[in-house]
N, C-alpha and C positions, 0 to 999 in steps of 0.2 A: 484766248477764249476763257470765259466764265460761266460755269455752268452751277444752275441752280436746279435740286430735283426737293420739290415743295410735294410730301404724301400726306393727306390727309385721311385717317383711317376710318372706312364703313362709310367714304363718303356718295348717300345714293343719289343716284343720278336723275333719279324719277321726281327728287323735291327739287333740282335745280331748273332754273326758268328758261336758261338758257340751250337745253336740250328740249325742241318740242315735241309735246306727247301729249294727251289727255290727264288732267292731274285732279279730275273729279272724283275718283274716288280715294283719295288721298284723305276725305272730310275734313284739309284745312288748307291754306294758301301755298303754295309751294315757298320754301324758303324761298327771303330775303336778301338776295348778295350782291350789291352795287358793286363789290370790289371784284368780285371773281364773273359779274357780266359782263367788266371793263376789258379784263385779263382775255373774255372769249373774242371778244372785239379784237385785238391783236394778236392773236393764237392761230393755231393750227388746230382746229376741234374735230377729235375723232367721234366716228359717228355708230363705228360697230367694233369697240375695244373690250375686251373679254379681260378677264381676271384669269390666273393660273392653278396654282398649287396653292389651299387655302389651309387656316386660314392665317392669321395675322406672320407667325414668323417663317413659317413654309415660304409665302408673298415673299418678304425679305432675303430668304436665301436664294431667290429665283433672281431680284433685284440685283445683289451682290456676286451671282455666279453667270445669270444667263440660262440656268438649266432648270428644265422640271425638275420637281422633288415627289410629288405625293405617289408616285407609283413604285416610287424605291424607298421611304423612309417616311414617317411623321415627323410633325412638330419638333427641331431640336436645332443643336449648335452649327457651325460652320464645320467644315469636315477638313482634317489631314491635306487630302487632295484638291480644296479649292482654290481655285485664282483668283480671290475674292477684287471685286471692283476697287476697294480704295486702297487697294496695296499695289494694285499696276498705275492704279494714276502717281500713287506717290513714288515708283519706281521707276515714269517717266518726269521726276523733278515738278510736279503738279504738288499744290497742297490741298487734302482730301482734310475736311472739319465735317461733322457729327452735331447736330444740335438738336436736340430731343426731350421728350416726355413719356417716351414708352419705353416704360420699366422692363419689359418683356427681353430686350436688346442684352441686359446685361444680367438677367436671374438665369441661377441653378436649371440644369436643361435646354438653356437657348442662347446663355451670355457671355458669346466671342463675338457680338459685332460689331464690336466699336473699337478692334482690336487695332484693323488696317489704318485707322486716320491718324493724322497728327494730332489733331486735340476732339476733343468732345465737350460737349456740357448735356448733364440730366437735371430735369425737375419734375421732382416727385410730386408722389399724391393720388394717380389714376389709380382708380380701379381696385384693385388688390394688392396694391403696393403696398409693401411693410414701412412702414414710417413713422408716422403718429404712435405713440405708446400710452396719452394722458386717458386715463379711462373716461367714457360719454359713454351714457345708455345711446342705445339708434333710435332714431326716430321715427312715431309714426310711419309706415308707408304701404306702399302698394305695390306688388312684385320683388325684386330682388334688392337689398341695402345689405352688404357684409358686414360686421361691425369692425374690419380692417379699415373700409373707406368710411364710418361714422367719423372715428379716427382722424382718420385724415380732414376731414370736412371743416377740424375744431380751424385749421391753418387756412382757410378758405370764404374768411366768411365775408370779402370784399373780392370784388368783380377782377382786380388786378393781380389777387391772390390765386386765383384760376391758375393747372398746371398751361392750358392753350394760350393764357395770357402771358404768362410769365416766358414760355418758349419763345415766345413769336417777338415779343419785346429784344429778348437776346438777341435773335438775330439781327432786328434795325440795328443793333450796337456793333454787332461784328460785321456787320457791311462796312458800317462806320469806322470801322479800324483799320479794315482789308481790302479798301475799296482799290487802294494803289496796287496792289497786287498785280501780276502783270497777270495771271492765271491760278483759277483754284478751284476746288467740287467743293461745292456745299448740299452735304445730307442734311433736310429739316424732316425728321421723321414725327409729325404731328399724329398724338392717338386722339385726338377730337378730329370728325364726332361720336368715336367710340363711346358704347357705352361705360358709365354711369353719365348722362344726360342733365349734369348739372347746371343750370343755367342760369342769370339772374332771374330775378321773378317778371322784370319786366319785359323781356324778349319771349319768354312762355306766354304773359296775357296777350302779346303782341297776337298771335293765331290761336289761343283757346281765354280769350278774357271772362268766361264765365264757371271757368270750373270753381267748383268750391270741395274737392277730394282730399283726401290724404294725399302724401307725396310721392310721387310716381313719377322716376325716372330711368330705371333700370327694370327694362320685362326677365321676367322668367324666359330660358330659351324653352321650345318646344311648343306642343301645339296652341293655338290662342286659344288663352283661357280667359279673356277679359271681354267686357261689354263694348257694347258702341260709342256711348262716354269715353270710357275708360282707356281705349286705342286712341281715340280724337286728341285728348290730353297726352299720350305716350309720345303722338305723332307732332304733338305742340311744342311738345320738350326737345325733341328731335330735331324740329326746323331749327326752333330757337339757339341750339346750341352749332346746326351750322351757323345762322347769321350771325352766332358771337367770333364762329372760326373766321366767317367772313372779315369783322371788323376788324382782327390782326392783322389780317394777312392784307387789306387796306393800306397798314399800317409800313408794312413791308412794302409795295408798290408805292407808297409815296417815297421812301428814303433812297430805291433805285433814281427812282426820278428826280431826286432831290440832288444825288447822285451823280445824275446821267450814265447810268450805268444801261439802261437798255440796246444802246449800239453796241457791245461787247460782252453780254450775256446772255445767255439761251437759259432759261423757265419753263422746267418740267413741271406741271399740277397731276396731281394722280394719285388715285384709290388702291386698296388691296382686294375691296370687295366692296357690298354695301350688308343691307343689314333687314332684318324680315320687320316689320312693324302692324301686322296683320295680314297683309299679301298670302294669298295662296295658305289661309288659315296657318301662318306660323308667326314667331316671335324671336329676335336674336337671331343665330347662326346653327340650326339642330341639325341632327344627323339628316335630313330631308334630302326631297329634290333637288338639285342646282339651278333654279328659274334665274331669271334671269334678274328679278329685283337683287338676286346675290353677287350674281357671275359678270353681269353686263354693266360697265363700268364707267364713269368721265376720265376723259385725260386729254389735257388741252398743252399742245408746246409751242413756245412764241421764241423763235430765232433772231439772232441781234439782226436789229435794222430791219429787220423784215415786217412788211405793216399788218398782216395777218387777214384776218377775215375769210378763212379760207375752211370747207369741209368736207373733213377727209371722209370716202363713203370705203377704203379697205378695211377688211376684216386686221385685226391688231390685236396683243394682248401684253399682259406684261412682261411673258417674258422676252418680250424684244427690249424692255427698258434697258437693261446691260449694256447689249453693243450699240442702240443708240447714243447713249453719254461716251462712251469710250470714242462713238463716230463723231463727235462733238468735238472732242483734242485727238482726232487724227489719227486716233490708235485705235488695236483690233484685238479680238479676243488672244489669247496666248494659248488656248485650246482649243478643240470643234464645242461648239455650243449649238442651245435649240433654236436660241433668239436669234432675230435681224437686225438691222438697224431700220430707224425707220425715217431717215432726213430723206432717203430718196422719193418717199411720197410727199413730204414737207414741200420740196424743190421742184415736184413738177416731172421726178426722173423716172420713177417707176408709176405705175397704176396699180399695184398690190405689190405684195413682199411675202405673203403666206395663203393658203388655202384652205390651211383649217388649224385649229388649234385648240388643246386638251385643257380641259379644267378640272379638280375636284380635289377630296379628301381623302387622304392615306385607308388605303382598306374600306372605304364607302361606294359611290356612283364614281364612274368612270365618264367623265363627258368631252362629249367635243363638238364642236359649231364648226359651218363653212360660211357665217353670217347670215345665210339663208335661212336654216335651220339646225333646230338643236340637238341631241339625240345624250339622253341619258340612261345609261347602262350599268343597271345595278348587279349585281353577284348573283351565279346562278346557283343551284344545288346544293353541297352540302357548305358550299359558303355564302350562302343566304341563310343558314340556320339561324334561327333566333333574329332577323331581320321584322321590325314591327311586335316585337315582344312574345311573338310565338311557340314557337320549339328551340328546342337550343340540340345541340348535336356533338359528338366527341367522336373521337379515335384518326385515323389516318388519314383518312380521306377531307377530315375537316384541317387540315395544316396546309390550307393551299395560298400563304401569303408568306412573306419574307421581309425581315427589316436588311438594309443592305447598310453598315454602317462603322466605322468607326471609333463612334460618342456612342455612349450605350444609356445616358441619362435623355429621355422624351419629354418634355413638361406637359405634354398635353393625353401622353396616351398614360394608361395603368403600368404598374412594374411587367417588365419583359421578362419572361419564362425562361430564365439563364441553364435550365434544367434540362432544356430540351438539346443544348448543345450548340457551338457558331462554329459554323466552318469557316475558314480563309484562305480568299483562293482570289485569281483573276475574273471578278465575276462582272465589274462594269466594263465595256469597252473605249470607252474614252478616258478613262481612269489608268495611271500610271504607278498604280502600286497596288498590291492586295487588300482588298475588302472583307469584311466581315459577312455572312448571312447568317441569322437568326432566324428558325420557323415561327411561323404565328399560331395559329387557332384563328381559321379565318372565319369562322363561324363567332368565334370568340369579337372578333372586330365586327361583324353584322352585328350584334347586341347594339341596341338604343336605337337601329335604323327605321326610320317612321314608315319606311315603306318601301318593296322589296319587286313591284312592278318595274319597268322599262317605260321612257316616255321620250315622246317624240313629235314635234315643234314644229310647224311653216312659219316662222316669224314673220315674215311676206303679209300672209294671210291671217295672221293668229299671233300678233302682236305680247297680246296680252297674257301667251299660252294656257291654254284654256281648253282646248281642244287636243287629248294624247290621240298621237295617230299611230303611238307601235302596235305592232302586230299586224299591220297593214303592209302593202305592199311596196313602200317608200321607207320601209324600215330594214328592208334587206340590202338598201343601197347605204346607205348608215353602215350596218354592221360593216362591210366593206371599207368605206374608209375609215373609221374606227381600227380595224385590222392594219390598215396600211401605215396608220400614222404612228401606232405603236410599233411597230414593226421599225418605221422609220426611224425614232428615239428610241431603238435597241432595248424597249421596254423590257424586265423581267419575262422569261417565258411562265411562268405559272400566272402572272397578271390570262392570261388567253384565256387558261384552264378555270379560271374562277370568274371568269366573264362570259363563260361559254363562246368563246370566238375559237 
């Protein structure tokens, strides 16, 4: 067996064609992707897949371990206690490769993931990545251009120079080298179509051929502050730069086939999240709701030999990726984990694998789906203080969160308040050594949240969520399994207390 897990980051599911939905108000053509409508043709296409523990490397350590993380910890490194996925495949004589463009894998605060594999390769350039040093004024634009990624832009200024291009190129080479292989795991952690939305210019005219603005590829996150134009273009730049991801990743399914490598390996496609592009008046990834343009996700898996065309209607989400690949070479987790594996819906064996599953951000909304419906559950009391920029709050009663951890470096949250004190003790239950907790200021963690209400979703009937129905009488069955499911994954007990359950 050869297993490929192909991620492609923020990739939303609502511009691909191949999930259908209404794409009118999108105000441009849904991307373009011959390659990845070919791939759904032979696939397994889940139809109600959820995202986890967000955003970008939280998603990865769920990948690598199987387990939630946002109700124990933010944003950071792999921990002491994990059984990370590419150290058990190389530990059953498998060889586990790393092929990437997301800087995030190996920076200050998040960079042991590329520790478990035999080799890796990075290509620089996205985003905030430190690289470029040659001084460039920035140019022109509209919303966000750091002058780190101007920087980088000067090494980019042919379509092949791209970091999406340059990743995906490597891999057709190391097929090409390792195709004899009798078995191997290949991580391609692509961060396109993350933003910065750099595109050529001719795949943007492709859905907005009449702008004539400044450059506008990276929004501001938080609430949309842009015109109707000015989204139309955001969302042009957007498609464009999936249909650039498309035309690699093209480029990869011809060299399998070139190959013949699809009778002997299984192609995982898959998202960490998607990405707000004016939806639900927001932009980027903000402290907001969890709708579902974020949380509801593509992920299509094509089995050797199997001719696909099949759609799955079980609730899924990522964190079943783990012990699906490991169920891929025959092996199991080596501890309890939250995921499943998910070939037995693939084959026919089961009709679901889970009945509901949690999504969200460290110290933000608490959510969870049974695919029917969605039920977001923000902090109540004094840890909603300061939630929507309102009041802010101090003293005891506002420390109602805990970091449980290890690594005490977060990249994504503020400095941890080491003043307050960590105790270590046996605090996780499936963890086989003492843990750290650090209290928070959950009040402190509500600051930036746009909004501090509860919301709740028939997706059935309300698609488009649009319609909150908390506080109604289908929201006391929510809080229940909400209650249950945390319960189930031995959540922290003060998670209850600051959710009001």
């Amino acid at each position: 067996m050869k297993v490929i897990c192909l991620l492609c980051d923020s990739l939303n599911r609502h511009f691909l064609s191949f999930y259908p939905h209404d794409h009118a108000d999108l105000g441009v053509n849904p991307a373009e992707t011959p390659h990845l409508d070919w791939f759904a043709e032979r696939s397994a296409v889940f139809e109600r897949h959820f995202s986890g523990s967000l955003p970008t490397m939280p998603t990865r350590r769920e990948i690598w371990t199987g387990n939630y993380e946002f109700l124990w910890r933010p944003w950071g490194a792999l921990e002491p206690w994990d059984r990370e996925l590419p150290r058990i495949i190389r530990r059953n004589e498998i060889l586990p490769m790393l092929i990437t463009d997301s800087y995030h894998l190996f920076e200050r605060g998040s960079g042991n993931y590329h520790c478990g594999f035999e080799g890796w390769e990075l290509f620089r350039g996205f985003e905030n990545d430190p690289w470029v040093t040659r001084p460039t004024e920035v140019p022109q634009h509209k919303g966000n251009l750091v002058p780190r990624y101007a920087r980088n832009m000067l090494r980019m200024q042919r379509e092949e120079d791209l970091p999406p291009a340059k990743t995906l190129r490597c891999v057709e080479r190391w097929l090409q080298e390792n195709r004899d292989r009798e078995d191997f795991f290949l991580m391609i952690d692509e961060f396109a179509p993350h933003e910065p939305f750099n595109t050529p210019d001719y795949l943007v005219r492709k859905y907005d051929p009449d702008y004539r603005g400044p450059l506008f590829f990276w929004p501001e996150y938080g609430r949309n502050l842009y015109s109707t134009e000015e989204l139309r273009h955001l969302r042009a730049t957007y498609a464009g730069h999936v249909t650039l991801v498309d035309k690699y990743i093209g480029r990869v399914f011809e060299t399998m086939t070139n190959l013949d490598m699809w009778g002997d390996t299984a192609v995982i496609l898959m998202t960490d999240h998607g990405h707000f592009l004016g939806e639900h008046g927001y932009t980027g990834k903000p402290n907001c709701p969890n709708y579902d343009t974020l949380a509801h996700i593509p992920l299509m898996i094509a089995l050797p030999g199997d001719k696909g065309g099949k759609r799955i209607e079980a609730l899924t989400a990522n964190i079943d990726i783990f012990a699906t690949i490991l169920d891929l070479f025959g092996l199991g987790p080596e501890a309890p984990v939250h995921g499943r594996s998910l070939l037995p819906l693939i084959r026919g064996e089961k009709k679901s694998v889970r009945d509901w599953t949690l999504y969200g951000y460290f110290g933000k909304f608490v959510n969870i789906t049974d695919g029917r419906r969605t039920y977001f559950r923000a902090p109540v009391g004094a840890a909603a203080a300061g939630a929507g920029g309102d009041t802010d709050s101090s003293g005891p009663d506002a420390a109602q969160l805990y970091v449980y951890s290890l690594c005490w470096e977060f990249g994504m949250t503020p400095k941890l308040p080491f003043a307050q004190g960590v105790a270590v003790d046996r605090f996780m239950r499936d963890v086989d050594m003492p843990v750290g907790r650090l209290p928070l200021s959950s009040a402190e963690m509500a600051q930036g949240l746009h909004e501090s209400e509860h919301h709740l979703y028939d997706l059935e009937k309300d698609p488009e969520q649009l319609e909150n129905l908390a506080g109604g009488a289908a929201e006391t069955d929510c809080e229940k399994m909400l209650r249950r499911a945390l319960e189930e994954v031995d959540c922290p007990k003060e998670q209850f207390g600051r959710l009001g359950l």
